[in-house]
C-alpha positions as CSV (number, residue, x, y, z in Angstrom):
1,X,0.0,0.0,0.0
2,X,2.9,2.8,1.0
3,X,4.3,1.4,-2.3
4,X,2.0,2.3,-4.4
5,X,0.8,5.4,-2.5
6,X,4.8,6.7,-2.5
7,X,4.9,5.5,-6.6
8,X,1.9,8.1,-7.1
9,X,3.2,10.7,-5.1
10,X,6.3,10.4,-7.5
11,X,3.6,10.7,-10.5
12,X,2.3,13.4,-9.3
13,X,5.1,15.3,-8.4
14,X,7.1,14.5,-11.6
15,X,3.4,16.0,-13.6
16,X,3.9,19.2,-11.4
17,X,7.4,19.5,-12.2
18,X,6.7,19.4,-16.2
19,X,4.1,21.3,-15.6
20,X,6.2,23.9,-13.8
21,X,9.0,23.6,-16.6
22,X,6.6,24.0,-19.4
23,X,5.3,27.2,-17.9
24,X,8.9,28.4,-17.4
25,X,9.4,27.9,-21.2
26,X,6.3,29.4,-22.1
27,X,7.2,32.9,-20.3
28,X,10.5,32.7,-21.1
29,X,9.3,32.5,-24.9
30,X,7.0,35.3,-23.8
31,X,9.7,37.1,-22.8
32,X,12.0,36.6,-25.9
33,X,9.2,37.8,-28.0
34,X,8.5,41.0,-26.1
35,X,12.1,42.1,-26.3
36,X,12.3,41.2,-29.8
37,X,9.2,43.1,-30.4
38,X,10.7,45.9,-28.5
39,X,13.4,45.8,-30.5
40,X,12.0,45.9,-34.2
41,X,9.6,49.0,-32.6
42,X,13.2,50.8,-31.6
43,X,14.3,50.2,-35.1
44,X,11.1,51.9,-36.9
45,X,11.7,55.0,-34.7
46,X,14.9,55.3,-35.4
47,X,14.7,54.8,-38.9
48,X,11.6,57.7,-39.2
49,X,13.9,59.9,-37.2
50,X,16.8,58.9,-39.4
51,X,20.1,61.5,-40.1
52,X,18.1,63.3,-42.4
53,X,17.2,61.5,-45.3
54,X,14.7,58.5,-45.3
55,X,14.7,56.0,-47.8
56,X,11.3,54.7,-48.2
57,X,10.2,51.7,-50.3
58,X,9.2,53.1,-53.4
59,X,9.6,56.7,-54.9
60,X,7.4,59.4,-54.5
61,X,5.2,60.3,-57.5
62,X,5.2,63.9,-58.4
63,X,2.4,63.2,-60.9
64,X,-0.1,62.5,-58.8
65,X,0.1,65.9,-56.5
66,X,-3.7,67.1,-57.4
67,X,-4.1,67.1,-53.4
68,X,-6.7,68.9,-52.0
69,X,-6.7,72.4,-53.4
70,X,-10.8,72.9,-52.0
71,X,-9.9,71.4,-48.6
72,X,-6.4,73.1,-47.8
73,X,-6.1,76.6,-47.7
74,X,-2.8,77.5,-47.8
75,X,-2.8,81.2,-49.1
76,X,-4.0,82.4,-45.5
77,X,-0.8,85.1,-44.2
78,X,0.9,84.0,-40.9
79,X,2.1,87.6,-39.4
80,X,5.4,87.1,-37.7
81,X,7.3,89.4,-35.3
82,X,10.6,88.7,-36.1
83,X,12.3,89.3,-33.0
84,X,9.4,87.8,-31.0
85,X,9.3,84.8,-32.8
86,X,13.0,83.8,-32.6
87,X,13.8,84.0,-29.4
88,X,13.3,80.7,-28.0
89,X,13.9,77.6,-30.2
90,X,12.9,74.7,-27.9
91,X,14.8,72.0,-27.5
92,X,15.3,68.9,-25.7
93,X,12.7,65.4,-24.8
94,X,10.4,68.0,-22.5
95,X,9.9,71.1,-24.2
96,X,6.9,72.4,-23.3
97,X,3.8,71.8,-25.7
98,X,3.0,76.2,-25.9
99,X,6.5,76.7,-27.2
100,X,6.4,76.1,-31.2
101,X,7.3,77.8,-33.4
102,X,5.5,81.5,-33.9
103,X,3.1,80.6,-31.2
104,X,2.7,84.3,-29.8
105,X,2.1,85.6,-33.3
106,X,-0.2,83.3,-34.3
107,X,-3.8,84.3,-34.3
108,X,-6.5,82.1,-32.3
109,X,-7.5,79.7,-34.5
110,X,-3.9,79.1,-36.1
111,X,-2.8,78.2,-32.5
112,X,-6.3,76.3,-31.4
113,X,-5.5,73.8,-34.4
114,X,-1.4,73.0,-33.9
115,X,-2.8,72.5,-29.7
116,X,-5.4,70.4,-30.8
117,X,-2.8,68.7,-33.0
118,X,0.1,68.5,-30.1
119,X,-2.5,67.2,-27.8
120,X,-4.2,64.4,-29.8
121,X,-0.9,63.4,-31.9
122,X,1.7,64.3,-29.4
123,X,2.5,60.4,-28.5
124,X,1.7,59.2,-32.1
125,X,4.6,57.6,-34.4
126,X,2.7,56.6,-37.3
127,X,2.4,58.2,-40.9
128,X,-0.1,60.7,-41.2
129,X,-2.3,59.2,-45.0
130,X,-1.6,56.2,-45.2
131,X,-3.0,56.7,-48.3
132,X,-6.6,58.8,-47.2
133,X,-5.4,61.9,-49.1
134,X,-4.1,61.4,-52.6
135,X,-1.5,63.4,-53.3
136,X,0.5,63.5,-49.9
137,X,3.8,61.4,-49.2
138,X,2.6,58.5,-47.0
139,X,6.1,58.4,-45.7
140,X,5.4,61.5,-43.7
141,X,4.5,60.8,-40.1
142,X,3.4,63.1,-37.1
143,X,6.6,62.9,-35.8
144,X,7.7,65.2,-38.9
145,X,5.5,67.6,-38.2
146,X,6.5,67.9,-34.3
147,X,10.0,68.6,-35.5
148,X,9.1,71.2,-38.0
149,X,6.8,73.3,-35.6
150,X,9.9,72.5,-32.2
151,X,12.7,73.8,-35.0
152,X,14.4,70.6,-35.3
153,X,16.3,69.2,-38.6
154,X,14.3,68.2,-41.3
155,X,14.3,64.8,-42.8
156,X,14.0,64.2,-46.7
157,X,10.4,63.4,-46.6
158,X,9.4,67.0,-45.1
159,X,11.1,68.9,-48.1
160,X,9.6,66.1,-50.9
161,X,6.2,67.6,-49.4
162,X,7.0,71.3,-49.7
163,X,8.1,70.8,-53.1
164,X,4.8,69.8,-53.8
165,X,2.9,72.3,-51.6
166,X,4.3,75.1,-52.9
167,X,5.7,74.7,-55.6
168,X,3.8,71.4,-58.0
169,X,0.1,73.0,-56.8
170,X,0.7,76.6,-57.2
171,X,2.6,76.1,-60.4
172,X,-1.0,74.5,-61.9
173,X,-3.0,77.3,-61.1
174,X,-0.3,79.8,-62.0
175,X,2.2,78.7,-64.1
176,X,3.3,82.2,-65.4
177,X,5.0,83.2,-62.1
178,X,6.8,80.1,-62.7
179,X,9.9,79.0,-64.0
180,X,10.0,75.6,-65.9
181,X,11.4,73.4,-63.4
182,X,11.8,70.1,-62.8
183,X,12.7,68.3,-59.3
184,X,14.4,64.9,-59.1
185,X,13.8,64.1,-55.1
186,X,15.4,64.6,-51.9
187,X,16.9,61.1,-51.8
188,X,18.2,60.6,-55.0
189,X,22.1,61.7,-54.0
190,X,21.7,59.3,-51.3
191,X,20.6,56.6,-53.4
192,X,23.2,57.5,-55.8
193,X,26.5,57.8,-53.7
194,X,25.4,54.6,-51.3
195,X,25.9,52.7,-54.5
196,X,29.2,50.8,-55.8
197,X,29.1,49.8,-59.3
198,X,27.8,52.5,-61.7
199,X,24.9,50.4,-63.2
200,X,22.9,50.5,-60.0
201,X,24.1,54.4,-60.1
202,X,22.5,55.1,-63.5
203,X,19.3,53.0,-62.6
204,X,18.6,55.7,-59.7
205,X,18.9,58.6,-62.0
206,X,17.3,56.8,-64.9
207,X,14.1,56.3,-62.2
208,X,14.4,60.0,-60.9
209,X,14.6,62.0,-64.1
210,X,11.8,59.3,-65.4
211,X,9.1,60.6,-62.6
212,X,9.9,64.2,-65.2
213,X,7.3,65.4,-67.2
214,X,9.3,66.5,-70.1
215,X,13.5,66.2,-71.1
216,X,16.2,67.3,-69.5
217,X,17.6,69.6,-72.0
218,X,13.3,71.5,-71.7
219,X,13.9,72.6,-68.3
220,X,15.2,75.8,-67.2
221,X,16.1,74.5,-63.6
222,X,16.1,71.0,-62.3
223,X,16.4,71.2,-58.7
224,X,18.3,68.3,-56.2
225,X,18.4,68.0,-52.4
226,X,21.5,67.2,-51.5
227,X,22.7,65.6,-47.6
228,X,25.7,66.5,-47.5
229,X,28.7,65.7,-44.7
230,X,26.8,64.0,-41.6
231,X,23.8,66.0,-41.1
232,X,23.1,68.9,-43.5
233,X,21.1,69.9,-46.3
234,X,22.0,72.0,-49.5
235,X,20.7,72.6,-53.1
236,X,22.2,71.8,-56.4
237,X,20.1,73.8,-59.4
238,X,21.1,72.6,-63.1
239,X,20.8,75.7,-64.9
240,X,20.1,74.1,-68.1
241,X,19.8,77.1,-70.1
242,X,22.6,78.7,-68.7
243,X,25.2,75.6,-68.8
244,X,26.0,75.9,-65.2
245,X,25.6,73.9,-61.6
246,X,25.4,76.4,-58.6
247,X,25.0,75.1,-54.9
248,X,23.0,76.8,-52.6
249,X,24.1,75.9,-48.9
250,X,23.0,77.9,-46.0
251,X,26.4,77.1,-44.3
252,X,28.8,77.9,-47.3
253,X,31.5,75.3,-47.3
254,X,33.0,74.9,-50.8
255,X,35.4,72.2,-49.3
256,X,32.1,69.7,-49.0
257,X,33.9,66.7,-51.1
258,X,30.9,64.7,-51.9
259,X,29.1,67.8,-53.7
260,X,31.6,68.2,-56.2
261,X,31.7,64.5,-56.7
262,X,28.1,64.0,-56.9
263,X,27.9,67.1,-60.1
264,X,30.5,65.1,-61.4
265,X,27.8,61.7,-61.3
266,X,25.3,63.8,-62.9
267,X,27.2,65.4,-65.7
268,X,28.1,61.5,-66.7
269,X,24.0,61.1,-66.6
270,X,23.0,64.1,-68.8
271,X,25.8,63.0,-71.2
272,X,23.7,59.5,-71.8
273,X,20.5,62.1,-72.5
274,X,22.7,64.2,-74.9
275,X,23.9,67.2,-72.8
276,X,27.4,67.8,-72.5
277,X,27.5,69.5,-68.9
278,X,31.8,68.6,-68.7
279,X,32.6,71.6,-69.0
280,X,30.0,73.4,-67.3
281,X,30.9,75.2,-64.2
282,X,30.2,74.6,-60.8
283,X,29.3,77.6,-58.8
284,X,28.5,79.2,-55.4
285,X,26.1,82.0,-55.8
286,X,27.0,85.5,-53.2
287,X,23.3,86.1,-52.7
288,X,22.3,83.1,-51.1
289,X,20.8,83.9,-47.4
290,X,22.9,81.6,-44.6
291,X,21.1,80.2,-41.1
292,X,22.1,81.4,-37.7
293,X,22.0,78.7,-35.1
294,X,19.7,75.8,-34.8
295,X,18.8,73.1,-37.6
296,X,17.0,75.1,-40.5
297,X,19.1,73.6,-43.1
298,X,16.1,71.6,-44.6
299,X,14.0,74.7,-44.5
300,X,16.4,76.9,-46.1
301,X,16.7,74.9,-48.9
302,X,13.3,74.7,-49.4
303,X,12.9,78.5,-49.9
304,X,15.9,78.3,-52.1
305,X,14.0,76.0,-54.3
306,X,11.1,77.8,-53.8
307,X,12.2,82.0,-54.9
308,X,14.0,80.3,-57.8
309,X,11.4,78.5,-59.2
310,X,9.5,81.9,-58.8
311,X,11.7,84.0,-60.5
312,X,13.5,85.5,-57.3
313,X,16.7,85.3,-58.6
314,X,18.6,88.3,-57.7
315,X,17.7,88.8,-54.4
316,X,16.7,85.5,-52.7
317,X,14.0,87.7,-50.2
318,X,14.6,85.7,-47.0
319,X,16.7,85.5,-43.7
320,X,16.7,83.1,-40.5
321,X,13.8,85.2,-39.3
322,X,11.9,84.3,-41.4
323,X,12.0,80.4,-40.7
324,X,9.6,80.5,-37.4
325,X,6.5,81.8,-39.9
326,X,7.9,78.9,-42.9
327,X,7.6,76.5,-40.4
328,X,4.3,77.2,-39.1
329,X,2.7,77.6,-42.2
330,X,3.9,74.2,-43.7
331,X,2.8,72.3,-40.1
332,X,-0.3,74.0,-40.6
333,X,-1.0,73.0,-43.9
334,X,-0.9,69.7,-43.1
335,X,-2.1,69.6,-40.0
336,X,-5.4,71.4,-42.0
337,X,-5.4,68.6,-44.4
338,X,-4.9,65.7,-42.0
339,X,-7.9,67.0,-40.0
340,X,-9.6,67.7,-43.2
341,X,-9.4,63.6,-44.1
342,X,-10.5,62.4,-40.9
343,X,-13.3,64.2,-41.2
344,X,-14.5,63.2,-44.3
345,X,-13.7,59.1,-43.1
């Protein structure tokens, strides 16, 4: 009797131990996934912050930028006090939601829509679309926004979308104060100078200058975003008509090494398309407006782009005071059109 009484003790106990190490595994598993799933969530963020240029998985389209044009209003002026304004660039994890950029200038509404923004999207990493408005860059996520109206650096996306903004829509409903431009992407020096073999080279510029509406050789600027160094933005314009590459940097360097490389890249493409750019110069233009402190670089060379394609040439009519009232403008447009889509869905 003890016998078999002691034999199912033993059972028992041998059941509870299994049972014990199978629950061990289980949370241990548990465990392994939670990191791991921590870990790819760590590697999205990081890549949506990025150094400055994202790399999404497919081009942007610069066909398709019939937005919304009834739904966004973007001519509305944003009046700026200069020396109000640019006081206080905040910085840091815990700046304080009332500090963007502008704020005290703003009027009422302007500043009731960027809180309601701050407060309802201040803790959201996801991209803003997702495909509900044609014509915006799904690749652009609140996060983007948050950095444009705090004053932090741009990422490639950001200036992608003011190209289109303010330059593809406005250009349709009036292309006379227009120069014939053409635009071949924030990413596409990136793409280009990440690559080894020149095959893979030419297929980026091939795909770029493809997304064109018209030749090369028809244009009378094509602009190109350039990162340059570790973390900076500048513009190279291919005066076509003129025969001549200037670069438009907001912290002249001519000692950059990868710009001069990079014209040198794109002369070898235009030769393929039957425009010999060798011996076309490559120039620094006097009247191009430089940044003060902070991380405007993206924003400065989206006003390059922008007075040049509108026929400001001579006197490019901005300064760093100007950047607060840019960057509230742009958040608000598309703060205006992401509250615009959800409520139409």
């Amino acid at each position: 009797m003890h016998i078999l009484l002691r034999k199912k003790k033993e059972e028992e106990d041998a059941k509870r131990k299994k049972k014990e190490e199978k629950e061990a595994e289980r949370k241990k598993e548990e465990e392994e996934d939670a990191r791991r799933k921590k870990k790819e969530e760590h590697k999205k963020k990081k890549k949506r912050r990025g150094s400055g240029v994202r790399y999404p998985h497919h081009h942007y389209d610069f066909r398709y930028h019939k937005a919304t044009k009834v739904n966004v209003s973007t001519s509305e002026p944003i009046y700026v006090d200069s020396q109000e304004s640019t006081n206080t660039f905040p910085r840091g994890k815990k700046e304080e939601r009332r500090d963007y950029v502008a704020r005290e200038a703003l009027g009422v509404a302007k500043k009731s829509l960027i809180e309601r923004f701050l407060n309802e999207c201040i803790i959201n990493e996801d991209f803003m679309f997702n495909d509900t408005v044609e014509g915006y860059e799904n690749f652009l996520s609140f996060n983007d926004i948050r950095e444009l109206l705090f004053a932090r650096e741009s990422e490639s996306v950001v200036i992608d979308c003011y190209v289109n903004a303010y330059l593809f829509l406005p250009r349709e409903e009036n292309p006379d104060i227009f120069l014939n431009f053409g635009y071949v992407g924030a990413t596409l020096k990136g793409y280009v100078q990440s690559c080894r073999d020149d095959k893979s080279k030419e297929q980026h510029f091939d795909y770029a200058f493809g997304k064109l509406d018209r030749a090369p050789n028809e244009f009378d600027l094509i602009f190109s975003p350039m990162h340059v160094g570790t973390n900076h933005w500048a513009l190279l314009v291919n005066h076509i008509k003129e025969k001549e590459f200037h670069v438009y940097d907001s912290l002249r360097n001519k000692d950059r090494r990868d710009i001069p490389q990079y014209v040198e890249k794109f002369k070898r493409y235009l030769k393929g398309k039957h425009i010999d750019a060798d011996k076309w110069p490559l120039r620094y233009p006097d009247t191009c407006p430089q940044q003060g402190s902070g991380d405007d670089c993206g924003i400065f060379t989206c006003k390059y782009m922008e007075c040049l394609a509108r026929r400001d040439i001579q006197d490019l009519p901005f300064s760093q005071d100007d950047m607060p009232y840019v960057r509230a403008k742009f958040a608000l447009h598309f703060i205006k059109a992401y509250f615009n889509a959800q409520e139409r869905s």
